[in-house]
N, C-alpha and C positions, 0 to 999 in steps of 0.2 A: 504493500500500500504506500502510496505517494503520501512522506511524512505531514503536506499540506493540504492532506485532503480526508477528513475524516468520513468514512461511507456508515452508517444504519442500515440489517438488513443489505448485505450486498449479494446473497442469494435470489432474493426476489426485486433483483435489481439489472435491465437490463443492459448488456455493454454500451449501446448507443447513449444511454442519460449518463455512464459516465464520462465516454470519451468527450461526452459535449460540456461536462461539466470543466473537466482536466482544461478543454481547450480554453474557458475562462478566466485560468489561473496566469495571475502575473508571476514576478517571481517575489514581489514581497507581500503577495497576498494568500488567504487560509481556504479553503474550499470546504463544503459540507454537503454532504445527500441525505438526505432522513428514509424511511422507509419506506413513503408510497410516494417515491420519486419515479418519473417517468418522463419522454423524452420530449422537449417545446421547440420554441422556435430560438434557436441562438443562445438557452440555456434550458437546462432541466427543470419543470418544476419539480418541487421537493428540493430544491439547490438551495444554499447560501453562502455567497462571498464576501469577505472582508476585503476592503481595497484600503490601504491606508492613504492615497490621495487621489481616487478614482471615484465614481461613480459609476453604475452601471446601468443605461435605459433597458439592456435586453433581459438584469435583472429583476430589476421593477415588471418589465412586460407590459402588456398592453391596459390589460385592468388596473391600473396604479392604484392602488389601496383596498386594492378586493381584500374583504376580512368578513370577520363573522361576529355575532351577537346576539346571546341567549339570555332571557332574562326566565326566572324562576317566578309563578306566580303566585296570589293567594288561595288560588281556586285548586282544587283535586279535579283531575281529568273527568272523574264519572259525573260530575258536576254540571258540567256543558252537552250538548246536542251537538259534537263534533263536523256531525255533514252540512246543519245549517251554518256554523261559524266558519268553515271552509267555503262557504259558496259567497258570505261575504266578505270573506279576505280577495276572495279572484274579482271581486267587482268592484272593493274601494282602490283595489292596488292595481297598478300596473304591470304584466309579465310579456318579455318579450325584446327584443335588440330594438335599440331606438322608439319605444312604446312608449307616447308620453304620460303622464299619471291620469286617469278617470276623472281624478278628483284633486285641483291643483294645491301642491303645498308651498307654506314659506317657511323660509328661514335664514338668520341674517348673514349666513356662509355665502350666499348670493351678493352682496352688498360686497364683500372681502375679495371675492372673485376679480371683482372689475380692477383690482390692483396690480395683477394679474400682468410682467412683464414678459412679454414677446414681441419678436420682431416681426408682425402681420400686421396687416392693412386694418383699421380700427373696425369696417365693415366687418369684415373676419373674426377677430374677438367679439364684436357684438353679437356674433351667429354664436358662438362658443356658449357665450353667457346666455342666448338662447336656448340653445340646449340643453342647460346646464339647470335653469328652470324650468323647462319643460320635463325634464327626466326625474327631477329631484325625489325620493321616495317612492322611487320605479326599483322593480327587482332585476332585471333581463334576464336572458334567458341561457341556455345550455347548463351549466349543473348549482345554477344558484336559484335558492329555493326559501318559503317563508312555510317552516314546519311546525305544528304542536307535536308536543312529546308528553310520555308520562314518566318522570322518575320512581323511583325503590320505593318510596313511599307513600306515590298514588300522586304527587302535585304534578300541577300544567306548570310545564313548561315552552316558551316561545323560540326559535332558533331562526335566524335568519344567514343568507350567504349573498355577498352582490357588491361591488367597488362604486368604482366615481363614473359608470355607467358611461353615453355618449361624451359626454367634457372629458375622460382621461382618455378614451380612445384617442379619440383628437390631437388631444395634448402632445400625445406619446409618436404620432405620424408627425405632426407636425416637427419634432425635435430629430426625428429622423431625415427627413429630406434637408433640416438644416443641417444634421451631421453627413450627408452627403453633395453638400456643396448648391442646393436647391434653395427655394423660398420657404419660408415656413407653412404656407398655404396652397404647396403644390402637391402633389399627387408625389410619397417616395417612390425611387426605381425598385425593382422586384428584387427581395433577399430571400433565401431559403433557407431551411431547419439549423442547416448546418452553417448559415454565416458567423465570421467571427463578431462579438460581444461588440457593444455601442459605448465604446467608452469616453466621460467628459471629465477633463482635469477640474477639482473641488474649487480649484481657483480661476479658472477658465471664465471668462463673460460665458459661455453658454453652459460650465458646468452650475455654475450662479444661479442662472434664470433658469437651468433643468430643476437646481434643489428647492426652488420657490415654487414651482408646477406644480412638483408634486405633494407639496408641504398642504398647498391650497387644494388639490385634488383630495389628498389625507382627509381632509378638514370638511371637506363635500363629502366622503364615504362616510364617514361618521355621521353626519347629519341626516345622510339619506337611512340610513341601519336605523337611526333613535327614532325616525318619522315612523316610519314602516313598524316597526316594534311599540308605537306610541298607539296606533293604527289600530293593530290586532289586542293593544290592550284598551282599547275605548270601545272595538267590538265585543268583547269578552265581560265589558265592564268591571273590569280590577284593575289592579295594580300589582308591579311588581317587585317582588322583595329580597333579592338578589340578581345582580347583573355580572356577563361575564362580555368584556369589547374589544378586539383587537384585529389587525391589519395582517394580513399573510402576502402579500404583496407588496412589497413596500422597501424602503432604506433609511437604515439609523445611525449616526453618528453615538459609537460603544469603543470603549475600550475593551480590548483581550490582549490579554499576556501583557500587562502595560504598557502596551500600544494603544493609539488612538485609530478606527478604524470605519469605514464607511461603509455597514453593513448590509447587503442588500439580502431579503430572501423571497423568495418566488415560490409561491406555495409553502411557503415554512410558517409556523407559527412561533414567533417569541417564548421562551419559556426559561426566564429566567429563576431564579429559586424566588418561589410563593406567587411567581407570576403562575394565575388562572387561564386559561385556555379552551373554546368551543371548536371540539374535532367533528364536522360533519362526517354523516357514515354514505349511505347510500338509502333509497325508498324504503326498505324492509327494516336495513339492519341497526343495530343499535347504535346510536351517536352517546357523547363523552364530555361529561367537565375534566377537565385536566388542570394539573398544579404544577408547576417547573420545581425541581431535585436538586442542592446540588452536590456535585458529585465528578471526577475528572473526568467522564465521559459528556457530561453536559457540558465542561468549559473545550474539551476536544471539538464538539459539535456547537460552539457559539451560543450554547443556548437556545438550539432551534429544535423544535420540532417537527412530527407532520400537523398538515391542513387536513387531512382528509385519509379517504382507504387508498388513494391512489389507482389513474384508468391499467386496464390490461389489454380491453380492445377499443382500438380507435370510433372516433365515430362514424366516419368511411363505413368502415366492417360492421360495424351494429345496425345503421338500418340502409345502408347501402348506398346508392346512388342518386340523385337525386337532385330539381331544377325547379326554379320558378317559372309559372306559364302564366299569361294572361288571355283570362276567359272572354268567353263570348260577350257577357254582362260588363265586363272591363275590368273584373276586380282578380287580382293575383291570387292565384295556389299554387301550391307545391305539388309536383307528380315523382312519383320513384320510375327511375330509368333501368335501377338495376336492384333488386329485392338485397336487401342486409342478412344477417347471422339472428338476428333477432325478432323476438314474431311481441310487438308490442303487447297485443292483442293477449298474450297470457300475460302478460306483465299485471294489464288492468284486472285480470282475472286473478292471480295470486294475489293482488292488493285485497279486493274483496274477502278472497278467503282469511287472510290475516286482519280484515278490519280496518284498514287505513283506508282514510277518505281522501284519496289520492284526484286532485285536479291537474290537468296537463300532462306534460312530461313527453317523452319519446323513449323510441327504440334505445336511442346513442346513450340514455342514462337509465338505462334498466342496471340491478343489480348486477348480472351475470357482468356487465361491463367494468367491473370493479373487484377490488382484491379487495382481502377481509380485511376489515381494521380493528378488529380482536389481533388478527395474527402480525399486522404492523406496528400496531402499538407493542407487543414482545420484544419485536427488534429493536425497539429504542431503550431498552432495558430500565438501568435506573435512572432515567436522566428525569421523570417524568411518574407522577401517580394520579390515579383517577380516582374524583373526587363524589361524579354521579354519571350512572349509567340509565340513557334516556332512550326508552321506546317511543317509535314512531306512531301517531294515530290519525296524522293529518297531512299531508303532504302537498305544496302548491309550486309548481312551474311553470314554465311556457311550454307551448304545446308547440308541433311539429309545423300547425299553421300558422304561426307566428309569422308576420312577412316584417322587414327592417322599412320603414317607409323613407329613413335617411341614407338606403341604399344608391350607390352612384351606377 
């Protein structure tokens, strides 16, 4: 093992997520893979690198601040009517890429935005901060979800998963065409899985303006997570009496080993000792409070854990092939070109059997698409303990016909 590169679970780890992780590594930086690491675009998620005067946009990724937030409620699951309260989570909330919210919210994250330094035509940031209000306390779509749960002791639990939505994507292209010599409002040139890493010196005018992006995108994820979670508890009508909030997308200015170091992690969750942690599972399977350990495997691994059970089949392979067509009527659907590994269709059917009031969702995020996260939580050994283990009873996503209306 590469002395700078700590692996979790390197059995159920495939060589591609690490060769891509290896290739991130400077030489006076720390590398990390947690256990439901798997292969991205330009890094692994389940990755985390320490740069001590780099920044990394291919670390952050696209979703900048994608993270999760579980609050514990007062109510006992048996309490509620699970499928009524599911049907209006899907109609106050927005699910879906680019789906503006139902029902518009505010909050003064908005106002902070507009301070928002880049090098685009002010037309441009005005769309941005369009966006940015139009989306706010939107969930979108692909494996981020607004769950009820029941813990050990019968209480509702809320969990949510979703970043800085349409405004970081943006962000995040936008930084890219400038790291290749483009406009910040041009369209970047095509990179593939295996480009190398997007890196901006800390001191750089654009490493500056990347660490303000994402500070202020942070600051949008958070707001959009409290709405949403504010949401399902004013539908529920309670309140809730513990909260667990943090970013698995993201980069933090930490010391390790008495170094100062620019820590970025992509799919990692924080887990510093007595830091708390929301590990989504998948539809069926059980989800996790977790508590950060410490322990010299924990300082090996920065402190990072997993986000999740980690994919095993792409979403390609789970429901296959597939286009948008526009009908006769004018309005767009989706048609499958080439059938997936996956038949959705039991998926809804096992939910039922198990009881979960599952709204949305597709092929590409059925369980069988996922490794267990009983068995990845082991490989992180003791860097990490669990603190409640939450069954799923309500499940809300985007569905397959979700179309992006902010699609180019």
């Amino acid at each position: 093992m590469n002395k700078k590169l700590k692996i979790f679970g390197r059995e159920i780890i495939d060589d591609q997520s690490v060769a891509q992780l290896e290739n991130c590594l400077t030489e006076e930086s720390i590398g990390v893979l947690t256990a439901d690491a798997h292969y991205g675009y330009g890094h692994p998620i389940g990755g985390a690198v320490a740069y001590p005067d780099h920044i990394s946009l291919s670390g952050v990724g696209f979703d900048i601040a994608c993270g999760n937030k579980a609050v514990k409620t007062a109510l006992k699951a048996k309490e509620i009517d699970t499928s009524a309260i599911m049907d209006e989570i899907v109609r106050k909330i927005g699910f879906g890429i680019g789906k503006p919210n139902p029902i518009p919210a505010e909050h003064p994250v908005i106002d902070e935005l507009k301070e928002l330094e880049i090098k685009a035509p002010g037309s441009f940031k005005s769309k941005l901060i369009s966006i940015a209000r139009e989306q706010l306390g939107t969930v979108g779509a692909g494996n981020h979800f607004v769950d009820l749960f029941e813990d050990e002791e019968g209480y509702l639990w809320i969990g949510v998963h979703f970043g800085s939505r349409g405004f970081g994507h943006k962000l995040t292209t936008g930084f890219i065409s400038l790291s290749q010599g483009l406009k910040f409002e041009d369209r970047p040139k095509n990179t593939n899985m295996d480009s190398d890493p997007i890196l901006f010196h800390i001191k750089s005018e654009m490493g500056i303006d990347y660490i303000q992006a994402i500070e202020l995108a942070g600051k949008y994820a958070y707001a959009g997570r409290d709405i949403v979670v504010d949401t399902v508890l004013s539908i529920l009508g309670t309140r809730a009496t513990d909260e667990v909030h943090n970013h698995h997308n993201f980069a933090w200015r930490e010391e390790h080993f008495a170094t100062d170091y620019w820590v970025v992690r992509k799919g990692c969750t924080p887990a510093f000792p007595g830091q708390k942690g929301f590990i989504g599972s998948n539809m069926f399977d059980t989800s996790v409070i977790i508590e950060g350990v410490d322990s010299p495997d924990s300082a090996d691994g920065l402190y990072s854990t997993v986000h999740g059970a980690g994919r095993v089949m792409s979403r390609r392979k789970a429901k296959g092939k597939t286009k948008w067509v526009k009908g006769r009527d004018g309005k767009r659907k989706i048609i499958t070109t080439s059938p997936g590994l996956v038949d959705f269709d039991k998926t809804q059917q096992k939910a039922r059997e198990l009881g979960i009031e599952l709204r949305g969702g597709g092929a590409d995020e059925s369980p069988e698409c996922y490794k267990s996260l009983e068995e990845v939580l082991k490989y992180q050994g003791n860097t990490i303990k669990v603190l409640h283990r939450l069954k799923p009873i309500g499940v809300a996503m985007a569905g397959d016909d979700d179309f992006d209306p902010y699609i180019d």
